[in-house]
N, C-alpha and C positions, 0 to 999 in steps of 0.2 A: 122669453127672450128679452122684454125690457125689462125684467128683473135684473136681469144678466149682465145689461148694458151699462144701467144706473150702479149695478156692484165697481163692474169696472172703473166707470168715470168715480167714483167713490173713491176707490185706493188709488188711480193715478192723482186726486186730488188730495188725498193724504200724503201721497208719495213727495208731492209737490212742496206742502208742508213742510215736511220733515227736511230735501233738500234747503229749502227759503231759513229753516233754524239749521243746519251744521252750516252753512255760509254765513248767517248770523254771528256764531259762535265761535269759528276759524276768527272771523273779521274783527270779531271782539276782543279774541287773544291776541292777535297779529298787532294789532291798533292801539287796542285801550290798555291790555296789560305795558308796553314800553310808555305811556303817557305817564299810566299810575308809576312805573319807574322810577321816572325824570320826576314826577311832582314831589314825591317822598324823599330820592335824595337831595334835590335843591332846598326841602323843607329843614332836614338835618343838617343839610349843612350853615344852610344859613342860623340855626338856632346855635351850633357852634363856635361861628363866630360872635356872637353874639353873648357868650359864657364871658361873667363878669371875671371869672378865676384865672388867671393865666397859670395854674399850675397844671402838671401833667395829669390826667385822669384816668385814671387804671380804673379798667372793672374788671371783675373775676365771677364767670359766671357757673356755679354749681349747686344747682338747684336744691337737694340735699345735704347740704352745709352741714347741719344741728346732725346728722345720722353717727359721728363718734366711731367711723370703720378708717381700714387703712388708705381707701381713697381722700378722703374726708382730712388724715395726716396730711397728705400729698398739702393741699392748697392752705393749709394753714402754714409748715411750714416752708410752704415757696413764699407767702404772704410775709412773713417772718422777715426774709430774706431782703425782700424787694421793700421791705419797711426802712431795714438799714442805709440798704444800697440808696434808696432813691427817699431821703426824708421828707422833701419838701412835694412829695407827690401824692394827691388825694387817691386813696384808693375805697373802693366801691366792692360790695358782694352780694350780686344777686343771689336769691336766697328764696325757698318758698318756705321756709318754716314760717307759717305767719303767728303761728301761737306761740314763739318764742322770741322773749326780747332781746336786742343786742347786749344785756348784760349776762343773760342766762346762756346765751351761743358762745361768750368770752370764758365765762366759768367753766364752760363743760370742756370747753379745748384746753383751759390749763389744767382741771382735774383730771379727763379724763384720757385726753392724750400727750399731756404734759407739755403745751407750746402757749407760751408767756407771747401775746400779743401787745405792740404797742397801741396807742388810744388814737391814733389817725385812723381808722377803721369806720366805715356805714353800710350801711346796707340796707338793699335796694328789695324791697317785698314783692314776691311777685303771687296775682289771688288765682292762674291757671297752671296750679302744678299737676292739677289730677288728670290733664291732654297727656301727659308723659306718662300714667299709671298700664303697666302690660294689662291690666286684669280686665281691662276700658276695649281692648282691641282681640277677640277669640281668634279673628281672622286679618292677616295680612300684617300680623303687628312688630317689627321690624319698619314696615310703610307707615304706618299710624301712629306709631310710637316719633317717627322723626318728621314727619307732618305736625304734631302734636309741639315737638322743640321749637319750631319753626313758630307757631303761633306763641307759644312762652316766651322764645327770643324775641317775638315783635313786642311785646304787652313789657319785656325788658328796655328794649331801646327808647321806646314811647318813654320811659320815666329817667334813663338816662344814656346818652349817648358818648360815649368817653373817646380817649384818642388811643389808648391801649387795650383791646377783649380779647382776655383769654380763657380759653373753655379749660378747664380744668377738670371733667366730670364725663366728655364723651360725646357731648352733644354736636358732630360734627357739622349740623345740617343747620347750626345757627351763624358760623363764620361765612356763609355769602351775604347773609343780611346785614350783619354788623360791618365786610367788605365793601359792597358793593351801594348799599343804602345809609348807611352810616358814617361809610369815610372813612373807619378805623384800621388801624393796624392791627392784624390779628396774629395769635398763636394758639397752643393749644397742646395739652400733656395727655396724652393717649394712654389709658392702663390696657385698655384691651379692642381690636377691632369690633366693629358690628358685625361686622358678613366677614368669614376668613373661608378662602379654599379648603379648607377640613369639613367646615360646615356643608359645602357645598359637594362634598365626597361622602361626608355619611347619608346627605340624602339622595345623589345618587346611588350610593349602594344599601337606602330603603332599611338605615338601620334608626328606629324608634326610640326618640329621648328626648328630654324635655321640653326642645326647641322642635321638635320632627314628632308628630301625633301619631301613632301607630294606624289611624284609619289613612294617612297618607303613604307612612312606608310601606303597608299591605298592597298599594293600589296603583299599579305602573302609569296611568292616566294621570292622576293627582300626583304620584312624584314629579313627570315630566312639567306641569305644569307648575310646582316649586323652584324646579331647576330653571325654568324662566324664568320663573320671578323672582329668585336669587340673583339671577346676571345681570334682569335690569335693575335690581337695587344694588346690587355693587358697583355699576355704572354711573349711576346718580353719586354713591359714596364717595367715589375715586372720585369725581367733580368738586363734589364739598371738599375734599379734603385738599386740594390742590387749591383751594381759598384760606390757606393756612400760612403764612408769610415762614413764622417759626413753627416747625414740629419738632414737639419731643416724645420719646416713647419708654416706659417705662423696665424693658425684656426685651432679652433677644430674639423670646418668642414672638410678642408683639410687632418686633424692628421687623422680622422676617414677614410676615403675613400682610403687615401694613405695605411696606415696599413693593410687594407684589401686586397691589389692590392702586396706592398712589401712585406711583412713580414718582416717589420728588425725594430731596435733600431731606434726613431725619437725626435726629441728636438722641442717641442712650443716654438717659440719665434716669438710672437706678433710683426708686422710691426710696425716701427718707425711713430708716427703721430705727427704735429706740434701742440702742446696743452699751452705750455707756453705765446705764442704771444697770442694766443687766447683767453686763457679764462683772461688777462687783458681787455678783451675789455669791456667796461661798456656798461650794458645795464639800458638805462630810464625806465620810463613805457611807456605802449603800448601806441601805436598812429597808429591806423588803417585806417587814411586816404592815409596809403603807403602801401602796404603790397606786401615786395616783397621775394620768396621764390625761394632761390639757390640752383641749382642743380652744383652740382660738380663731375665731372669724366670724363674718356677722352671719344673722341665720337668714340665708337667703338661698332659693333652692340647689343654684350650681354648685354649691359649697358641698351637697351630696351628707351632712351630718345623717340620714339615714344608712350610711354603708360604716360610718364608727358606731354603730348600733349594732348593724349585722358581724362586724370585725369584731365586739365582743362576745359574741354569742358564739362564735366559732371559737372565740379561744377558751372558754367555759368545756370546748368540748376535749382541748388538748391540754390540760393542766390540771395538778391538783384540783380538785374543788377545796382544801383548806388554801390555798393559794391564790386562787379566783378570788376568795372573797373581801380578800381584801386589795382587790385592784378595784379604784375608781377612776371611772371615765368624767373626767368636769366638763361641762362644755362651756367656755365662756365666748359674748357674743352682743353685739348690740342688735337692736330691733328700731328697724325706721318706721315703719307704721301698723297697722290691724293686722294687714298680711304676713309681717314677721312673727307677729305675737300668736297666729294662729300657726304658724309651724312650731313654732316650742311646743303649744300645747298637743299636736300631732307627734312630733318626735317623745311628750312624756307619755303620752300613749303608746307611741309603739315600743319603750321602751318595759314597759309593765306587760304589754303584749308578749314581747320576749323574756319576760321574769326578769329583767335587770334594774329595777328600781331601785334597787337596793346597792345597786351598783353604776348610779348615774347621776351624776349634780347639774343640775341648771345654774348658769349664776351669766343673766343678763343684764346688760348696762350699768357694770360694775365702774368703779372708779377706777381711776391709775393706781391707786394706793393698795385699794383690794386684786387690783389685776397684779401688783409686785409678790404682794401674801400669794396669791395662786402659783407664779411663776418659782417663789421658794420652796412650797409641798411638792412642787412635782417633780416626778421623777422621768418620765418621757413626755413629749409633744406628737402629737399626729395633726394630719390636715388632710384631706380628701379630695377635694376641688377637683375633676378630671380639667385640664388646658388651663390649670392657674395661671393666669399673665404673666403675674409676679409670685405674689406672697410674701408682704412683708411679718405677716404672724409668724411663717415658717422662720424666716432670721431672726424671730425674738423669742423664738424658743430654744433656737440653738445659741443665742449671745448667753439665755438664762443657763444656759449647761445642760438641757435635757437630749436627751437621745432623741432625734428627733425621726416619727416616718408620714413621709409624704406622698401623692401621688407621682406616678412616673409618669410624666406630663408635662407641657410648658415649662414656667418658669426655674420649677422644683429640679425637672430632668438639666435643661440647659444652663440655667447662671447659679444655682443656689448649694445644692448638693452633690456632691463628688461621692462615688459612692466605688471605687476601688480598693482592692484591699493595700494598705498600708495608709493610704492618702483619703479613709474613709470620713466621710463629715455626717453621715446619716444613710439612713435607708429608702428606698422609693420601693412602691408596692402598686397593685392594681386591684385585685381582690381583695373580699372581706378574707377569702381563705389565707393571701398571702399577708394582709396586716398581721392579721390573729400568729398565723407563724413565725413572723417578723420580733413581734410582739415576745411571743414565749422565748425566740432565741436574745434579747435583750436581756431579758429574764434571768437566764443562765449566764451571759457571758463573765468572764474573772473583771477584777475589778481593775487590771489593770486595762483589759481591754477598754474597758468602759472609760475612764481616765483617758486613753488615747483619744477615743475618737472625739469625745469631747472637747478637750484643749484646742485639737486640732479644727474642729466648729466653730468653737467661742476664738481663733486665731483668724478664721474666714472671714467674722461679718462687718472687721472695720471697711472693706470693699462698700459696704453697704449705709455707711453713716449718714446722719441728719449731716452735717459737716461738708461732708462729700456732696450729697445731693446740692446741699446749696449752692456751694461753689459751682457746679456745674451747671444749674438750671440758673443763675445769675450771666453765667460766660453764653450760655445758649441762647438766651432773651436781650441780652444788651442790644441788637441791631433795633429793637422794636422800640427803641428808647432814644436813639441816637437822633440828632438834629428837630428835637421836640421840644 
């Protein structure tokens, strides 16, 4: 019995404990988080006033900068843009390439995506890019990944705090900071949401892909317990995103799913595609003793480059085999770090796995010069992406003249390709079975058909120009500039 007694008084004095720390901890957050607050933005701001420069100071924060993909076009040429517009204004790019210097980031953007920067240009190094790495977080990463931003954004404002931040890259969950503790006026060019009502449909209906682990979709326990934690991270997102002064979105896939998630004022302004080099390029008549069909996008998993693997291996099974062998699939592609480089060499395995080596080119972090040579041998484009946002590779294969097939999805389904007959601009597809079909009937069509829908493509993508974007994401952004 006083074994008994002593247990009791034990755990009601642990119990005690334990209440004496959650009243701690409440008291701590209530209290000390609003101090810490107030002490950090009186400290920014005061360091602002204090800025010997009275020029306007633009930062543009995207962490992947030096990565050479179509996001990466996006902020160079808005950069471009806002260089003319606004001369006498300092602008700033956080950047986590720390191994690359500002003249080798300048080089690669006129090589390799062809945008002539002027020299008012810095850039701000930041040494925690690997908190935003998915590979860092098995679990909850969506949370960890913008936990992760949040700490990058602070390690960025610490080194410079501007009067203009705009996210350019997605990082939605760094415009309270730069709001709220910074001072600044913000905006920010959305290609794709984080969390979208799809996302939150395929894992209530427990279907397993890349973002949804099959031990989850198997297990009605652990899905329910996703679909919370979906809602409250879309809660938190819609918050961040509502600390956004200007939004811009890049699809009307995008515009839809973001709208439903923010609730605020949003600007379509279609990504800058390279459509002038392009559609000079002449095309002969067909000669099918080459047929080679470029894929372009960077190798990152959502881009699906394993199902244009599986798409030729299906069309192996419906064509000539003297026919087959001389269709090449190219994939071209940049690679941002270890992780991209180890999918090429996964996809050239599965691609020998399937006997198509022979029938497969690699050519990664090509130039612009060698990406125009690619864009002249070929004769069709594909792209696979299931919910591509946008796809500005998909417009630059159709400016280049190729027949192009895309997924039927986002971007491709709603703003890019028309796909009725007479008013055809391409084809959309969803299986390896139906590319590969797709595929063989391009194969056959008369040449005049080919000729149609082409012209009719390469007539589509001034919609989509460098030209256009700018003007628009100039007229979109000017409020953020006014009375500065």
């Amino acid at each position: 019995m006083p074994s008994f007694l002593s247990l009791l008084l034990s755990l009601l004095y642990s119990a005690k404990i334990l209440v004496a720390f959650i009243i701690f901890i409440s008291t701590l957050s209530l209290v000390g988080l609003p101090i810490v607050f107030f002490i950090l933005r009186w400290k920014f701001a005061v360091e602002k006033r204090h800025r010997k420069s009275d020029k306007i100071v633009v930062g543009l924060f995207h962490p992947y900068c030096n990565a050479g993909g179509g996001g990466e076009k996006v902020l160079w040429v808005a950069l471009q843009a806002l260089q003319r517009r606004y001369p006498n204004a300092e602008f700033y790019v956080y950047t986590g390439d720390i191994e690359a210097t500002p003249l080798d980031i300048v080089d690669k953007v006129k090589n390799n995506l062809n945008v002539c920067l002027d020299k008012n240009i810095k850039f701000i190094y930041l040494h925690r890019r690997k908190w935003l790495e998915a590979v860092r977080y098995p679990y909850f990463t969506l949370l960890c990944q913008s936990l992760g931003s949040i700490y990058l954004g602070f390690e960025a404002l610490n080194q410079l705090n501007p009067d203009v931040f705009i996210d350019t890259m997605g990082y939605t969950f760094t415009l309270p900071l730069f709001k709220y503790i910074g001072g600044c006026r913000t905006g920010c060019y959305v290609h794709y949401p984080i969390i979208t009502t799809d996302m939150l449909k395929r894992v209530s209906n427990r279907i397993a892909m890349y973002n949804n682990r099959s031990v989850i979709a198997r297990s009605p326990f652990l899905t329910a317990g996703k679909i919370f934690y979906y809602q409250i991270f879309a809660a938190l997102y819609s918050w961040a995103g509502q600390c956004s002064d200007v939004t811009l979105v890049n699809s009307t896939f995008t515009y839809e799913h973001l709208n439903n998630i923010w609730c605020q004022s949003l600007h379509l302004v279609y990504p800058p595609c390279e459509v002038d080099y392009l559609k000079k390029i002449e095309r002969g008549s067909r000669q099918l003793q080459k047929i080679r069909i470029l894929s372009l996008a960077q190798f990152r998993p959502e881009k699906d480059h394993p199902l244009q693997l599986q798409a030729m291996y299906e069309l192996r099974e419906i064509i000539p085999e003297e026919l087959f062998a001389n269709v090449i699939l190219v994939m071209c592609g940049s690679c941002r770090n270890a992780d991209d480089q180890m999918r090429v060499k996964d996809l050239q395995d599965l691609s020998k796995h399937l006997s198509l080596e022979n029938n497969v080119e690699f050519r990664v972090n090509i130039s612009f010069e060698e990406l125009l040579e690619e864009f002249r041998d070929a004769y069709l484009g594909i792209h696979t992406m299931l919910d591509e946002h946008f796809g500005i590779g998909i417009v630059e294969l159709m400016a280049a003249g190729l027949i192009t097939i895309a997924h039927k999805s986002g971007g491709p389904l709603l703003d890019i390709i028309e796909t009725s007959e007479g008013s055809r601009l391409g084809f959309l597809a969803i299986s390896a079975e139906e590319y590969a079909h797709i595929i063989r009937y391009i194969l056959y069509m008369s040449e005049d058909e080919v000729r149609g829908v082409r012209d009719r493509a390469r007539a589509s993508v001034d919609r989509f120009s460098s030209k256009k974007f700018q003007d628009e994401f100039l007229r979109a952004t000017e409020p953020l500039f006014k009375t500065l």
